[in-house]
N, C-alpha and C positions, 0 to 999 in steps of 0.2 A: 689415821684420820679417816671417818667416814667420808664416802662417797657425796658426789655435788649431784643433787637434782635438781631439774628444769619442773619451775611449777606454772599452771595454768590457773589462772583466780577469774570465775566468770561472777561479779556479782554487779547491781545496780545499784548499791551504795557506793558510789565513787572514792569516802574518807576511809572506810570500810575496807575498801580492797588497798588502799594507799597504805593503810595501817600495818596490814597483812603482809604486805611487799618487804614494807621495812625492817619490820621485825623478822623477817626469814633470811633477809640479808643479811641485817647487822650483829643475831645472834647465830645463825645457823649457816650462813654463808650459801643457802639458797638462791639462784638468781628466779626471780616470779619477772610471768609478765599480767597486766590485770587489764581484763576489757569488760565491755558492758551490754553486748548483745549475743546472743547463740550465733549469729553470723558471723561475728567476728573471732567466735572462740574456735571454731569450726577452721575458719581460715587461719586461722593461727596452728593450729593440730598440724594442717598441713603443710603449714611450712616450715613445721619446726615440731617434730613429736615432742611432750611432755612427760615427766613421769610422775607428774601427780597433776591430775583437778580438780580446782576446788571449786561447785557448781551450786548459785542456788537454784531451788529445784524448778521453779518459775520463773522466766525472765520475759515480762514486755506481756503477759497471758500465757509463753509458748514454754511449755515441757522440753527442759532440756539433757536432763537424763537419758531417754532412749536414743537419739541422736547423738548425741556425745559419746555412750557407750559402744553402740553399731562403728563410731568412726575408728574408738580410740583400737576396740578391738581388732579393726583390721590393719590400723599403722606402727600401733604403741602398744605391744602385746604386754610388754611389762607392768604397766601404768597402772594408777591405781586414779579410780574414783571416788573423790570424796559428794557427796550430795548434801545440801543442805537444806532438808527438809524434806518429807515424806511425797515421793513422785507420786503422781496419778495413778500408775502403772509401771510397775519397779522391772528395768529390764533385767537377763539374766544373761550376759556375757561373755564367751567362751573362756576368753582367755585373760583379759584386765580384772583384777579386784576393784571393788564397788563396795561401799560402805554410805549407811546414810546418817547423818548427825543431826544435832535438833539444831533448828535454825536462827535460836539464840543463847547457841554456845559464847564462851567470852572469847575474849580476842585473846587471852591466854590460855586459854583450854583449845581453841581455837589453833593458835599457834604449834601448840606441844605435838598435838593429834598429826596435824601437820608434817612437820619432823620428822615423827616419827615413820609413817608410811614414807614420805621422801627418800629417808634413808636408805627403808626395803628394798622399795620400789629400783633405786638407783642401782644396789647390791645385786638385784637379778637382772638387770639389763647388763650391766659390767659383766657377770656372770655367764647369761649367754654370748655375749660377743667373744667375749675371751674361748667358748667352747667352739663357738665357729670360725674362730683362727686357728683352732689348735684341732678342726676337725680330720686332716689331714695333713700327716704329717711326714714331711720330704724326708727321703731314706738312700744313701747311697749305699750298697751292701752294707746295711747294717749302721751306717753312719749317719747321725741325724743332725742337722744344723741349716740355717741360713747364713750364718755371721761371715764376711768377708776373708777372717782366720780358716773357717771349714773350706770356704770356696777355692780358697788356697789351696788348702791341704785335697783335696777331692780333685784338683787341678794336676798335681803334683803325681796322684796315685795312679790318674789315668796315662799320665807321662809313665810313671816308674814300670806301668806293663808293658807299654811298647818297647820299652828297653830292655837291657840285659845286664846292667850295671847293678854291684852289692848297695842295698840300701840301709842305711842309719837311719831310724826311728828315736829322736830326742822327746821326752818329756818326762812331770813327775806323774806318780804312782798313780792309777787308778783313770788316766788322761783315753784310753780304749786305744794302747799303742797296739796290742793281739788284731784288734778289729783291720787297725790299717794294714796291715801286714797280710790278713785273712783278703782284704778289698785288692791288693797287687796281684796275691795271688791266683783269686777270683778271676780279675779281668784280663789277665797275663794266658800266652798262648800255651802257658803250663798248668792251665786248670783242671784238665782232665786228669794230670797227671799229683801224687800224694802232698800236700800241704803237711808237714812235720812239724812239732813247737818241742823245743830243750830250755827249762828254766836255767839257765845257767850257776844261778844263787841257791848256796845252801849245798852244792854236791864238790865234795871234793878230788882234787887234782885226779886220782885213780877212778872213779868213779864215773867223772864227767868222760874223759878219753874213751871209756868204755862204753861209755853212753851214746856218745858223737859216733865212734869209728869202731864199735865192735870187739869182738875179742875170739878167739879161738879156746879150742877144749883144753886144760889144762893152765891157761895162761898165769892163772893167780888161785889161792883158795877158794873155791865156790862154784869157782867156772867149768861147770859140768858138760857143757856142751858146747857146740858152736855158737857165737851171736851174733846179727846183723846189727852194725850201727843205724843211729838215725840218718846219714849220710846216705846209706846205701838205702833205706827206705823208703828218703827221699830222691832218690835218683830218677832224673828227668821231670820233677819237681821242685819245691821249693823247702829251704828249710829255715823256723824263724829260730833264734837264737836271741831269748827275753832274755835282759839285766844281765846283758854280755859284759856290761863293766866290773862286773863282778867276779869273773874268769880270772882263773888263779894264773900267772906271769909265764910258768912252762907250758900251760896250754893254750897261751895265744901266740906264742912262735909256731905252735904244730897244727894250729889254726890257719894262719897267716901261711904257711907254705900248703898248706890245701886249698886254699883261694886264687893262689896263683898257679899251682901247677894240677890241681883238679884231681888231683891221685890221695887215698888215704890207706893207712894200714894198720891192719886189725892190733890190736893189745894181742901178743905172745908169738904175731905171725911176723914174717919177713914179707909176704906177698903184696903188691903193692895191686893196688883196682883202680882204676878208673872211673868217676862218679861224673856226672851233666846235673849238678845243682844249685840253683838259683837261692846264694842266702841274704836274708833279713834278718839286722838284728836290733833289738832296742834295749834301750835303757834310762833308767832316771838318774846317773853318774853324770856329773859334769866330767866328759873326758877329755877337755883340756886339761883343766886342770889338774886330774889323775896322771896326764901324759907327764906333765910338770913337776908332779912330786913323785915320777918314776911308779905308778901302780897301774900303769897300762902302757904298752907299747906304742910308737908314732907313727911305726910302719904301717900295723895294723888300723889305728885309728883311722889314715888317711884310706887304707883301702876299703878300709868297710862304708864312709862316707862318702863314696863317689855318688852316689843319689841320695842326699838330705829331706826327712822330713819331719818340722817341729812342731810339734801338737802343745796350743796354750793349755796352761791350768782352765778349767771351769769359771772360776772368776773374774778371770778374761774376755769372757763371749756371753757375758748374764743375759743377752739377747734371746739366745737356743736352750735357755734354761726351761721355759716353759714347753717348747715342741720336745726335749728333753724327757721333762716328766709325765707329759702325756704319752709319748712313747711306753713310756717302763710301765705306765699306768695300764695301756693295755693289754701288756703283757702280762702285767700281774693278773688281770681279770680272766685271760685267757686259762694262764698257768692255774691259779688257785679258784677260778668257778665261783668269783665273785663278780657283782655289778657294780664297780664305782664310776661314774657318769663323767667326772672330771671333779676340777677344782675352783674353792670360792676365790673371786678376785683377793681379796685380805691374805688366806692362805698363798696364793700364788707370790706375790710381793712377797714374802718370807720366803720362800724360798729364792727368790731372783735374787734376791740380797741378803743370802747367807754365804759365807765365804768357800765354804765346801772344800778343806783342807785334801779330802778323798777324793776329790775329783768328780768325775762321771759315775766310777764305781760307787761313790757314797750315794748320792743321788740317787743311783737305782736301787739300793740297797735299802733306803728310806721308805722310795716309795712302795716298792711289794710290802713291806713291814705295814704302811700305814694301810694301806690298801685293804690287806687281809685283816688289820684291827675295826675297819670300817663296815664292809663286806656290800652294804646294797646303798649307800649315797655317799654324796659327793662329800669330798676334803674340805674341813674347817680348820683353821687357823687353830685351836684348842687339840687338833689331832696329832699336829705336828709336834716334835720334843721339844723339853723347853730350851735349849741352846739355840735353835731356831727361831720359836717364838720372841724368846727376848732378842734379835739379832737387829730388828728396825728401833728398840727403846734405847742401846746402846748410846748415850749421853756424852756428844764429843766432849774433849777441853778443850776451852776456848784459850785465847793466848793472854786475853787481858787477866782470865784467872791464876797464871800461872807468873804474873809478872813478880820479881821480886824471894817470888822462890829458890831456892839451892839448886842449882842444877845437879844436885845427883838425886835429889826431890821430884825434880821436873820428867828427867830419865825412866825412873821408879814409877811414876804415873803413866806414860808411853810403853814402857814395856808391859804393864801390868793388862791397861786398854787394848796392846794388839793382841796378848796371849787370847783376852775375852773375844775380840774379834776374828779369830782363828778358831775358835774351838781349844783349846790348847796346845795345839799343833806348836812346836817348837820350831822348827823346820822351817816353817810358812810365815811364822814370826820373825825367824830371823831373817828371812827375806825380805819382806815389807820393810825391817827398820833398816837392811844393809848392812848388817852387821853375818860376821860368822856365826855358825851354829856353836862352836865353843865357846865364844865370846859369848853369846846369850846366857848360855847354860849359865856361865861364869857369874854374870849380872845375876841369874835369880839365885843363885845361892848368894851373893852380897849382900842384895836386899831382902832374901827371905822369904821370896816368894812363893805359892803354890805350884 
């Protein structure tokens, strides 16, 4: 839905302006206000900027174009003047559009003209404001947000350094658990000392040990020489341990006894070392319920979560979506030696209300892509992909249309709406409806689904 503009109608036909009023309200949803002297238009400016005038060019003998223009120019930098009728002396404005029309245009040609500039006029005021909220943009080591969730979590991280307790990072994929973990360690009396990350996912049982805690010459085939684990690298530091729910069951027993008694020992070696480090681990594993169906340890879980901290999904906190994307925005211009200025309010809204299955990570990843396709102005709503674009035409169902229907009909239209309201995301679909991820899966092979 376009933008509402505040219109200013200066004419001394009194049915004239009545006419004008009505018709911008009742088809355009304009609210006008209409007076009948340059005094009164003037004192109106003031109390209330416009973003369109509609001025005849005479009012009472007095030239009211240079006046109106000098004021709106310094209150109502967006505004647009409309004249009606060729001034005396056409002023030229720094910063308001000024257009002049003949002064017996109809009241529908009248009206359109109208509109039309209103709209603009509206779309670049929205537009700056939105760029002067989002001219700076709060950063806690790398972490950007307002929303009461971040102030939490930023709460939470400044705690987690004073302490010395192992931290749990909860959330899904792409939510900037790296970043929180980088923020403890950052402000933690361990900064000076090595920050370490071990993907946990993807390296197997052999692999990850020798990864973590090293290995001596000879231990296995390959191992040509001595190796330092990450452990010992990060000694008197920290070490983050990503998508630790994904650690295969013998390596988090030999986990779990290095947590507690702070000694590890190399793959091949009997020597046992002593390490001083501070670990962090995260993951997007519901570990309860892993605990539950026996694929992760309870010992471990409770010891790793002596300092909790849960980072929402992105669609959680649509509030820091925009300080968000102005963020990544200027890092794209930095990174790729482009100038995009910001975002039109239309395109913004599209983004605040797309569901963003990726998180943070999809987000930035969007905007250097759109950024670098743009290169020297600002993001329109048509730049954005269309998954996004169409995310605000999204056509609920209503319940009165669904009355009467089959319920495994009714089902079928629900699951088909959240797959499209997720992006595809199966995962995030079956969240929203509460159901299992098998259980979903199961429904779109039923019905056929894509």
């Amino acid at each position: 839905m376009p933008p509402t503009a505040f219109i200013l109608i200066l004419t001394a036909d009194e049915e004239k302006g009545r006419r004008l009023r009505d018709q911008l309200r009742e088809h355009h949803a304009h609210p006008s206000v209409v007076v009948d002297s340059l005094e009164r238009a003037l004192d109106s400016i003031r109390q209330r900027t416009p973003d369109v005038v509609v001025a005849e060019a005479r009012i009472d003998g007095k030239e009211t174009a240079k006046p109106l223009a000098d004021l709106l120019d310094r209150l109502a930098r967006d505004a647009t003047l409309l004249v009606l009728g060729e001034p005396a002396v056409r002023p030229t404005p720094q910063r308001i559009d000024l257009e002049v029309l003949r002064p017996d245009s109809s009241d529908e040609s009248l009206v359109h003209k109208i509109s039309s500039v209103a709209g603009s006029a509206a779309a670049r005021r929205d537009d700056r404001l939105l760029q002067q909220s989002l001219a700076e943009v709060p950063a806690f080591e790398g972490i950007v947000g307002q929303t009461p969730q971040i102030r939490r979590i930023i709460e939470r991280i400044r705690k987690a350094a004073r302490n010395k307790l192992t931290v749990l990072i909860l959330g899904e994929t792409g939510t900037g658990k790296d970043l929180i973990a980088e923020a403890i360690h950052k402000q933690s009396d361990r900064s000076r000392r090595a920050l370490k990350s071990v993907n946990c996912a993807g390296l197997n049982e052999n692999l990850l040990e020798s990864e973590l805690f090293g290995h001596v010459k000879g231990a296995f085939t390959g191992a040509v020489s001595d190796r330092k684990g990450y452990f010992v690298a990060a000694d008197g530091g920290t070490l983050f341990l990503d998508e630790v729910g994904d650690m295969p069951m013998t390596m988090q027993a030999k986990l779990l006894r290095v947590l507690e008694r702070r000694e590890i020992t190399p793959v091949g070696s009997t020597e046992v070392q002593r390490v001083d480090v501070r670990v962090i681990a995260a993951t997007n594993t519901d570990l309860r319920q892993a605990v539950e169906e026996k694929r992760f340890r309870e010992d471990l879980y409770y010891r790793l979560k002596q300092w909790e901290i849960n980072v929402p999904p992105l669609r959680e906190r649509q509030q820091d979506i925009p300080l968000l994307a102005m963020h990544f925005l200027k890092r794209a211009n930095e990174t790729h030696g482009v100038n995009v200025p910001g975002f039109s309010a239309d395109a913004m809204a599209h983004l605040v209300h797309h569901y963003w299955p990726g998180n943070v990570r999809e987000l930035a990843n969007l905007i250097e892509a759109v950024a670098v396709e743009v290169e020297n102005r600002r993001i329109e709503t048509d730049d954005l992909p269309e998954a996004i674009r169409g995310r605000l035409d999204i056509v609920p169902v209503s319940a009165g249309s669904m009355v009467g229907l089959p319920l495994a009909q009714i089902e079928r239209i629900m699951i088909e709406r959240t797959l499209e309201t997720t992006g595809g995301n199966r995962e995030a679909a079956a969240k929203m409806l509460g159901i299992g991820t098998r259980t979903l899966y199961r429904k779109i092979k039923e019905y056929d689904l894509p």
